[in-house]
PQR file of N, CA, C, O and H, with PARSE charges and radii, in Angstrom:
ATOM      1  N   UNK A   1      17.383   6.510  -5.136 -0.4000 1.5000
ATOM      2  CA  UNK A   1      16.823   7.456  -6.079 -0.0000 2.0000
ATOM      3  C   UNK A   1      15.504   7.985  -5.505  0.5500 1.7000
ATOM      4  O   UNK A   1      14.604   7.174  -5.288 -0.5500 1.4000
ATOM      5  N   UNK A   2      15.318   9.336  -5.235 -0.4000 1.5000
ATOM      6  CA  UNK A   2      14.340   9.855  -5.120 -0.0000 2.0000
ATOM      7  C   UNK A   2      12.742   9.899  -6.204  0.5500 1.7000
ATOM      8  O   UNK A   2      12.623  10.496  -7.274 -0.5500 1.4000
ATOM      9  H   UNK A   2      16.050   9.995  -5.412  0.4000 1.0000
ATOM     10  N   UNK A   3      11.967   9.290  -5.680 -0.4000 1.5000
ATOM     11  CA  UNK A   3      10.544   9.215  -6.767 -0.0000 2.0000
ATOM     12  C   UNK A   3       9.973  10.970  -7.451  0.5500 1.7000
ATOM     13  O   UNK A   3       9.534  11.876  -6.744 -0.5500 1.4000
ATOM     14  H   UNK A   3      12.063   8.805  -4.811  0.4000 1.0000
ATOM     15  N   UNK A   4      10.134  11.013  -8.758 -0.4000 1.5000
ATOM     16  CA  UNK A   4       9.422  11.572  -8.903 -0.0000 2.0000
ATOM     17  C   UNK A   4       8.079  12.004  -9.218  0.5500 1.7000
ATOM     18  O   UNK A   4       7.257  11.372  -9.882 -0.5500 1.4000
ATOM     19  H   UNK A   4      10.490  10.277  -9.333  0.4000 1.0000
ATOM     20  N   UNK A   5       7.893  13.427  -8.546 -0.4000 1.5000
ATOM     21  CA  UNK A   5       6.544  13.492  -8.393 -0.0000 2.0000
ATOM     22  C   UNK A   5       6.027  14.533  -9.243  0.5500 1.7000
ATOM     23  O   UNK A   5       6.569  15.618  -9.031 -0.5500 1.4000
ATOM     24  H   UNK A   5       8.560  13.940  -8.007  0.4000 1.0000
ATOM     25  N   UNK A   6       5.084  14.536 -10.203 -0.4000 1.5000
ATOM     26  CA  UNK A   6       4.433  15.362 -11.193 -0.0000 2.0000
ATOM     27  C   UNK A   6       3.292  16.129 -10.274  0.5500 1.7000
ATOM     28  O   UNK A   6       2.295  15.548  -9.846 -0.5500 1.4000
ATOM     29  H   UNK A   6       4.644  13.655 -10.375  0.4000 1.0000
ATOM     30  N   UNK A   7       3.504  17.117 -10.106 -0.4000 1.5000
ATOM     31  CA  UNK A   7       2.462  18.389  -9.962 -0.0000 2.0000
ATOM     32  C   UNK A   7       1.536  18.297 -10.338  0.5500 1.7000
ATOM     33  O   UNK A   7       1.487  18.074 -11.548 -0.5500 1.4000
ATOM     34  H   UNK A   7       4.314  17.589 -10.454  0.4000 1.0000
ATOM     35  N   UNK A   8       0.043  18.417  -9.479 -0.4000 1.5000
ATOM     36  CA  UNK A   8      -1.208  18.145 -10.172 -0.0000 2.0000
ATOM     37  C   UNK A   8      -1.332  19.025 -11.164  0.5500 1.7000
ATOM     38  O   UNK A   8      -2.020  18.380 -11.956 -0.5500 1.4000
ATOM     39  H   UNK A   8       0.082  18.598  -8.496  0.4000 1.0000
ATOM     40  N   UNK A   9      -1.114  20.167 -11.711 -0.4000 1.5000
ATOM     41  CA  UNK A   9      -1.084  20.677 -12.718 -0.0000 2.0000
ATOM     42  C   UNK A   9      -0.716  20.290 -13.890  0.5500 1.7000
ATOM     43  O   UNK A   9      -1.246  20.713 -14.917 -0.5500 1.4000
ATOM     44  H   UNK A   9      -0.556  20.691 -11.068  0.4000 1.0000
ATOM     45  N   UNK A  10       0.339  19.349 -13.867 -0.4000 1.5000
ATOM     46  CA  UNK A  10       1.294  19.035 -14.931 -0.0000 2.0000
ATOM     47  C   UNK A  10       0.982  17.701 -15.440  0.5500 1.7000
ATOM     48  O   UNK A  10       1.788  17.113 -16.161 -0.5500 1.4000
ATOM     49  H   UNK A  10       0.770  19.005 -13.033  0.4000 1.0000
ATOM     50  N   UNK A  11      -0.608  16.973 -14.970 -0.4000 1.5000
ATOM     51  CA  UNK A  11      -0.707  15.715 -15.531 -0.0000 2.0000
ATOM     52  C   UNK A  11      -2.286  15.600 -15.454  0.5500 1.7000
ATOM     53  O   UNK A  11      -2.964  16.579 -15.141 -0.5500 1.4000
ATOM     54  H   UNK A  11      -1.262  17.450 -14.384  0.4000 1.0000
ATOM     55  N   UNK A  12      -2.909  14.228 -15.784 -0.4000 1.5000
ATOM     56  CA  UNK A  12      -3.807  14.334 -16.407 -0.0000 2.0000
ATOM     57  C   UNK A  12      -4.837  13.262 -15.643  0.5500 1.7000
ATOM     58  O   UNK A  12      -5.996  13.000 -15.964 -0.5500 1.4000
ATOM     59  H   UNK A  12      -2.358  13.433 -16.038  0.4000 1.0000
ATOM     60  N   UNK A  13      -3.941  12.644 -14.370 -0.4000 1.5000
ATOM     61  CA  UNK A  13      -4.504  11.700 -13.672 -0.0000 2.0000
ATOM     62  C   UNK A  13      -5.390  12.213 -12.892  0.5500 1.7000
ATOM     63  O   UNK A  13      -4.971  13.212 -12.306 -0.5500 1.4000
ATOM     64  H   UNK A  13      -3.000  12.856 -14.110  0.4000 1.0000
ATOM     65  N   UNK A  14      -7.071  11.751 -12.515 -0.4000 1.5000
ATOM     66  CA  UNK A  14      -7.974  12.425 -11.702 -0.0000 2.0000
ATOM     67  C   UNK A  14      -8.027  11.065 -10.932  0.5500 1.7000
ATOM     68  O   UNK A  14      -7.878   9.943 -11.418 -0.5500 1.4000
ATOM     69  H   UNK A  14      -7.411  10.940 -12.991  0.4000 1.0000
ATOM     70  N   UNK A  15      -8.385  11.557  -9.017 -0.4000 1.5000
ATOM     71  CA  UNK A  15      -8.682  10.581  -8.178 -0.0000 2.0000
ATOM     72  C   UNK A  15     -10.138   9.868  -8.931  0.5500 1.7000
ATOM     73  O   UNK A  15     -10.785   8.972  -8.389 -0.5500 1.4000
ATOM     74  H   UNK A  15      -8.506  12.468  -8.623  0.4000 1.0000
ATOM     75  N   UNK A  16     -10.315  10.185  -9.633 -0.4000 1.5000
ATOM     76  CA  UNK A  16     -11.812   9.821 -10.240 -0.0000 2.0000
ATOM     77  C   UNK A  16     -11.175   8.507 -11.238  0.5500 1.7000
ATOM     78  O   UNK A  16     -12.083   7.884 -11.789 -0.5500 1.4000
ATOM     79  H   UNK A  16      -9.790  10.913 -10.074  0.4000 1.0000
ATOM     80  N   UNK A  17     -10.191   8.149 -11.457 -0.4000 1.5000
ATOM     81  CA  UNK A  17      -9.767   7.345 -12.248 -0.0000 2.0000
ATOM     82  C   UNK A  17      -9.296   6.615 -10.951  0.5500 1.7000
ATOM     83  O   UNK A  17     -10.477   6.347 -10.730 -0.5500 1.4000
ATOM     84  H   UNK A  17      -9.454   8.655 -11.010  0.4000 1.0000
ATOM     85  N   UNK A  18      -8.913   6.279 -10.323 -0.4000 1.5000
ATOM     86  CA  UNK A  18      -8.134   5.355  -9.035 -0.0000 2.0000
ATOM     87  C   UNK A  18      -9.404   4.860  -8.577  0.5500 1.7000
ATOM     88  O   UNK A  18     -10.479   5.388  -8.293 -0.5500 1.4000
ATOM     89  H   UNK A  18      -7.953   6.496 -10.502  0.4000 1.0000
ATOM     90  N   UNK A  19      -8.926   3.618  -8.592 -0.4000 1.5000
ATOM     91  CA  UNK A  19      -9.464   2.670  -7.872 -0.0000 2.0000
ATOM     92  C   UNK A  19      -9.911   3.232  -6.243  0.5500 1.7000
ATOM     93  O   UNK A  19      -9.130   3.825  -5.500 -0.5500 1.4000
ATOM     94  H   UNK A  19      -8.053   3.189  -8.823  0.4000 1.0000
ATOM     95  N   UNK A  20     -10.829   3.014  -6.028 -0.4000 1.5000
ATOM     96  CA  UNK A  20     -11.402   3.821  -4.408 -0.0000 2.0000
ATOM     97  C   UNK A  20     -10.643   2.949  -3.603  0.5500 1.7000
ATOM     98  O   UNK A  20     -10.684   3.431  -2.471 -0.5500 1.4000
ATOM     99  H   UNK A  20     -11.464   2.533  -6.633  0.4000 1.0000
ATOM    100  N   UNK A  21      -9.967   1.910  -3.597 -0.4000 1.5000
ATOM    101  CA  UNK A  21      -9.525   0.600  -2.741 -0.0000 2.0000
ATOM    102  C   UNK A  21      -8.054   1.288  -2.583  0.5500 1.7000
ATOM    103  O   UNK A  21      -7.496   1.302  -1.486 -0.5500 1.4000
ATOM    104  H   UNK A  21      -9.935   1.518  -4.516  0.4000 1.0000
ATOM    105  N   UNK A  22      -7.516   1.806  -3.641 -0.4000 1.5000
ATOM    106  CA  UNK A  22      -6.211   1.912  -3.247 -0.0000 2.0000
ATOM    107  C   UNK A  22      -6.112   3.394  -3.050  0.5500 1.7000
ATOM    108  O   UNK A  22      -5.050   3.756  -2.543 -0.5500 1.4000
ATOM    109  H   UNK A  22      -7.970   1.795  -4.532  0.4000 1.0000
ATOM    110  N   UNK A  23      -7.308   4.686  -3.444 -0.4000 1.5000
ATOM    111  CA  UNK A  23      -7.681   5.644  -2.371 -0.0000 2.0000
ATOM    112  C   UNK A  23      -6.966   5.105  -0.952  0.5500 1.7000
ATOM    113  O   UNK A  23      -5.828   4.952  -0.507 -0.5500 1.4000
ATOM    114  H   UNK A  23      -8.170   4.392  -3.855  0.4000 1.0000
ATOM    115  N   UNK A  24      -7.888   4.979  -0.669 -0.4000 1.5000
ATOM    116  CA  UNK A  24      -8.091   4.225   0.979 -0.0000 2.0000
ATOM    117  C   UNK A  24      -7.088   3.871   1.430  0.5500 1.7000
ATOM    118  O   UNK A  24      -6.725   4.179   2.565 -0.5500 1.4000
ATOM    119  H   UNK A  24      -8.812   5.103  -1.030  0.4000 1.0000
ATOM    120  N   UNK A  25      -6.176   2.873   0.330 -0.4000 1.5000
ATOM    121  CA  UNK A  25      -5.004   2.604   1.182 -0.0000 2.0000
ATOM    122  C   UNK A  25      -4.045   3.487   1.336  0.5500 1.7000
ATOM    123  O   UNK A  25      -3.303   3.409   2.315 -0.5500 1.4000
ATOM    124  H   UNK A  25      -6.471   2.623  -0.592  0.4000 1.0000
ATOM    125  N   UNK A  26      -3.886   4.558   0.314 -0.4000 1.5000
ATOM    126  CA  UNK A  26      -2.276   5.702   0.807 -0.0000 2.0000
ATOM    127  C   UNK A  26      -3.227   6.840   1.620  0.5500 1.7000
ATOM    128  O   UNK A  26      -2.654   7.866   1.988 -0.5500 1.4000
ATOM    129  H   UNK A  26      -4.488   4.621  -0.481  0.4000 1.0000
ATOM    130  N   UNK A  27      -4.043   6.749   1.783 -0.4000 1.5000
ATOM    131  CA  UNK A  27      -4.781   8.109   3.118 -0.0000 2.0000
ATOM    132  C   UNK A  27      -4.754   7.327   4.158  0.5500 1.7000
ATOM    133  O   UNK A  27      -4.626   7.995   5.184 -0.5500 1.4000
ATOM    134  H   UNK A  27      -4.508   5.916   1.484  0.4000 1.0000
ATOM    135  N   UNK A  28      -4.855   5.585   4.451 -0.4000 1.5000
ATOM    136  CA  UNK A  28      -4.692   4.856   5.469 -0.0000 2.0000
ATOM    137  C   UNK A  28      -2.998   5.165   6.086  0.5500 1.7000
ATOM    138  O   UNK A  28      -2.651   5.239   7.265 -0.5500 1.4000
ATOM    139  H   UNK A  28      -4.959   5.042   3.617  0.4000 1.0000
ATOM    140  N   UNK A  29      -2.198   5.296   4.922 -0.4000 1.5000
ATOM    141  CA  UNK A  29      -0.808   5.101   5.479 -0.0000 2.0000
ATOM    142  C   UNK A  29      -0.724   6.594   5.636  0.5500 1.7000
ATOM    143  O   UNK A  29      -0.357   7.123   6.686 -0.5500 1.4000
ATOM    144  H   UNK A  29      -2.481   5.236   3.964  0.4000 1.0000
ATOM    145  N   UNK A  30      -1.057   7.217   4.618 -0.4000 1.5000
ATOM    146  CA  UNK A  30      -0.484   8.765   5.301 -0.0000 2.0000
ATOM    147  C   UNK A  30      -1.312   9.447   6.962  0.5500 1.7000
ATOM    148  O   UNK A  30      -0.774  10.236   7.739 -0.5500 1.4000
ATOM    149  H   UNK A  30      -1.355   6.788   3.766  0.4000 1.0000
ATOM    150  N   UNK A  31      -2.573   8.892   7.092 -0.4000 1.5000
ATOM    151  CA  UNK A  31      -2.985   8.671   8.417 -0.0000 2.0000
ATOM    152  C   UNK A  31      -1.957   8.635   9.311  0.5500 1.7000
ATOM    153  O   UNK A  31      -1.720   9.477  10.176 -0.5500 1.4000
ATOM    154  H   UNK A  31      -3.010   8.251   6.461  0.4000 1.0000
ATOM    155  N   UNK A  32      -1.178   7.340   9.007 -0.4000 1.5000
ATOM    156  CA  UNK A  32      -0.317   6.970  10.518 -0.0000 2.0000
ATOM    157  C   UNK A  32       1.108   7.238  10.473  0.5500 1.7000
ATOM    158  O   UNK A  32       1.976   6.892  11.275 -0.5500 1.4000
ATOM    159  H   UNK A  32      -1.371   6.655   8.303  0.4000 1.0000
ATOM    160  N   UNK A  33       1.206   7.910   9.407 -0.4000 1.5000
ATOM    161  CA  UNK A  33       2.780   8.831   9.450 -0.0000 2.0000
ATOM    162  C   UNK A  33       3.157   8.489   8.142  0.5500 1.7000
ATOM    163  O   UNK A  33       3.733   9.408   7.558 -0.5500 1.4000
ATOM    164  H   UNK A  33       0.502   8.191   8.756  0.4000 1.0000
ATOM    165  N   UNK A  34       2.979   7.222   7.358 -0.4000 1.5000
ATOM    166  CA  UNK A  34       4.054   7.100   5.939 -0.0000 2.0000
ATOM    167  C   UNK A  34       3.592   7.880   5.053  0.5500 1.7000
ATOM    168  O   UNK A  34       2.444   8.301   5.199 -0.5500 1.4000
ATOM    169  H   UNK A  34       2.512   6.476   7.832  0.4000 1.0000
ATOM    170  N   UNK A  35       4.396   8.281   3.870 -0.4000 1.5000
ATOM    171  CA  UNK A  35       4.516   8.761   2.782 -0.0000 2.0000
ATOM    172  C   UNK A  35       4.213   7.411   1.668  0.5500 1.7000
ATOM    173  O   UNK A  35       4.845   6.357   1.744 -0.5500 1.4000
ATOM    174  H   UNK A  35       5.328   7.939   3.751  0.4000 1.0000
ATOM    175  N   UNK A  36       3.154   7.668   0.663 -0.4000 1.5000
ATOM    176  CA  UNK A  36       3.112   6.433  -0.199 -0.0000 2.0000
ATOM    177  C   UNK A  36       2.670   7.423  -1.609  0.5500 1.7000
ATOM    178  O   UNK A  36       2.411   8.617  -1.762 -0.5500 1.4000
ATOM    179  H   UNK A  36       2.641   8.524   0.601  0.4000 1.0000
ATOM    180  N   UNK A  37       2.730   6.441  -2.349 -0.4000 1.5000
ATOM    181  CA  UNK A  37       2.653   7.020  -3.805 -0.0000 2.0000
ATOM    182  C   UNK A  37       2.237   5.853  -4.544  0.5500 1.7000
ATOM    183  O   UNK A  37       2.673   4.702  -4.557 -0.5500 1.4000
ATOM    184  H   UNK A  37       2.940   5.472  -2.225  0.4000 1.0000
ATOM    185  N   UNK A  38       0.982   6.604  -5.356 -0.4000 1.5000
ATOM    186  CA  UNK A  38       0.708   5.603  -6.513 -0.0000 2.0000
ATOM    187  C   UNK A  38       1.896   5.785  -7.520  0.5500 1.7000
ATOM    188  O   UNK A  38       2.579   6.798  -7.670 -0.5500 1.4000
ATOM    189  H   UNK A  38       0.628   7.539  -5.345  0.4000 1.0000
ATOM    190  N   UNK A  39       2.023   4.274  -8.350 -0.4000 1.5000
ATOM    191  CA  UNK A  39       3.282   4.374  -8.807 -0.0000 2.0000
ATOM    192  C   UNK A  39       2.988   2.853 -10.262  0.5500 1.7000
ATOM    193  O   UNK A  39       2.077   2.024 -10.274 -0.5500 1.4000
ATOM    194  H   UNK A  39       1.468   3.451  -8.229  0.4000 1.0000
ATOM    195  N   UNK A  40       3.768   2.963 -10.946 -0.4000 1.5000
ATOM    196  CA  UNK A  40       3.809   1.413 -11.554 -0.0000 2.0000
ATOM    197  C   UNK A  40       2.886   1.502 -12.974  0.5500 1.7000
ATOM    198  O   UNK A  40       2.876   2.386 -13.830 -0.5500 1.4000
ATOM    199  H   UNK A  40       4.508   3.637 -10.936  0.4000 1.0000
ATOM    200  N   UNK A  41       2.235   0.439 -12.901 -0.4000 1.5000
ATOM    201  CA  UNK A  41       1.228  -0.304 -14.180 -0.0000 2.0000
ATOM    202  C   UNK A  41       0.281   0.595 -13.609  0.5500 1.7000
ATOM    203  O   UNK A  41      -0.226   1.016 -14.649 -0.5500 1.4000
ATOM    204  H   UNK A  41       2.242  -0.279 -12.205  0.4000 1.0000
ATOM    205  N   UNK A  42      -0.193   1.064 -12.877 -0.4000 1.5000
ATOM    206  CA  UNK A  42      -1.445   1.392 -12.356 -0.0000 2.0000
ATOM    207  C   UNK A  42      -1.629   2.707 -13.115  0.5500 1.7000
ATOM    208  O   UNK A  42      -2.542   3.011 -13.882 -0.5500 1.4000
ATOM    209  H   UNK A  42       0.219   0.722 -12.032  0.4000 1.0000
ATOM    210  N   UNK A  43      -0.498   3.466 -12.711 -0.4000 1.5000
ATOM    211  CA  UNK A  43      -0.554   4.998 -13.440 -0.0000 2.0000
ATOM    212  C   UNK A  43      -0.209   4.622 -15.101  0.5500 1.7000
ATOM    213  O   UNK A  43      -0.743   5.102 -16.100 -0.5500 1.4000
ATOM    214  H   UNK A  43       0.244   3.219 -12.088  0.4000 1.0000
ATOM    215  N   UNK A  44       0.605   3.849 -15.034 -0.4000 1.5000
ATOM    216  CA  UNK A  44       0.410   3.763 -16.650 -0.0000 2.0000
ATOM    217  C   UNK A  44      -0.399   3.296 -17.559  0.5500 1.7000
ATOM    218  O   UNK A  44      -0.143   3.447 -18.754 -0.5500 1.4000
ATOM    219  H   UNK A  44       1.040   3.459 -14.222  0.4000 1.0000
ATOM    220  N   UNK A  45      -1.362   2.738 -17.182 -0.4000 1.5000
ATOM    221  CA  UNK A  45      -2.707   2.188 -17.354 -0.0000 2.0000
ATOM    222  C   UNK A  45      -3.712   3.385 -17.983  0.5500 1.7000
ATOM    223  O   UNK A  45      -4.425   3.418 -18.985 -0.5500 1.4000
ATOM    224  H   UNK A  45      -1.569   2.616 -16.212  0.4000 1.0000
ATOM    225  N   UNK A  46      -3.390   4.458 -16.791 -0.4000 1.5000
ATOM    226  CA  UNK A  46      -4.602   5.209 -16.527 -0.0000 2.0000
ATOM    227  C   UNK A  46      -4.033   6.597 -17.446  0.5500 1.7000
ATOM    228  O   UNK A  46      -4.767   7.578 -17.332 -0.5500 1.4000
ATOM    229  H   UNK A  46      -2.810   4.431 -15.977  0.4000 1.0000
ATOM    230  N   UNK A  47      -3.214   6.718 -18.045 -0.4000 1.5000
ATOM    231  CA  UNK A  47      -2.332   7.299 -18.880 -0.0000 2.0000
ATOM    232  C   UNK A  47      -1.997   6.982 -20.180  0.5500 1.7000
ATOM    233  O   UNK A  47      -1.365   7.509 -21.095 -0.5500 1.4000
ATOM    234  H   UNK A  47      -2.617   5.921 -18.138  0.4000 1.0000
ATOM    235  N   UNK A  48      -2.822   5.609 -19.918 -0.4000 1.5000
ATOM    236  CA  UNK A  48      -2.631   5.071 -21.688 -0.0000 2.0000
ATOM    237  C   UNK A  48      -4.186   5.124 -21.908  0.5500 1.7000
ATOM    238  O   UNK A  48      -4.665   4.836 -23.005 -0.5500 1.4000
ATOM    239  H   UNK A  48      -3.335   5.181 -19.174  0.4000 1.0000
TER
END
């Protein structure tokens, strides 16, 4: 199954809400070629 992905337009999450630690870690992986995505409890957290 392909992840879906909400359009920054279409939601309400700001990098200003993320943890700077896990910043760091998907610009670390997209650095060296992977694709990563915040995903889980984390966004739903920050959405509740």
């Amino acid at each position: 199954m392909d992840p879906q992905i909400i359009a920054r337009p279409d939601h309400t999450v700001s990098r200003k809400q993320i943890s700077p630690s896990a910043i760091k870690v998907l610009y670390g992986l997209k650095d060296v070629g992977y694709t990563a995505y915040l995903a889980g409890g984390g966004v739903r957290d920050i959405l509740l």
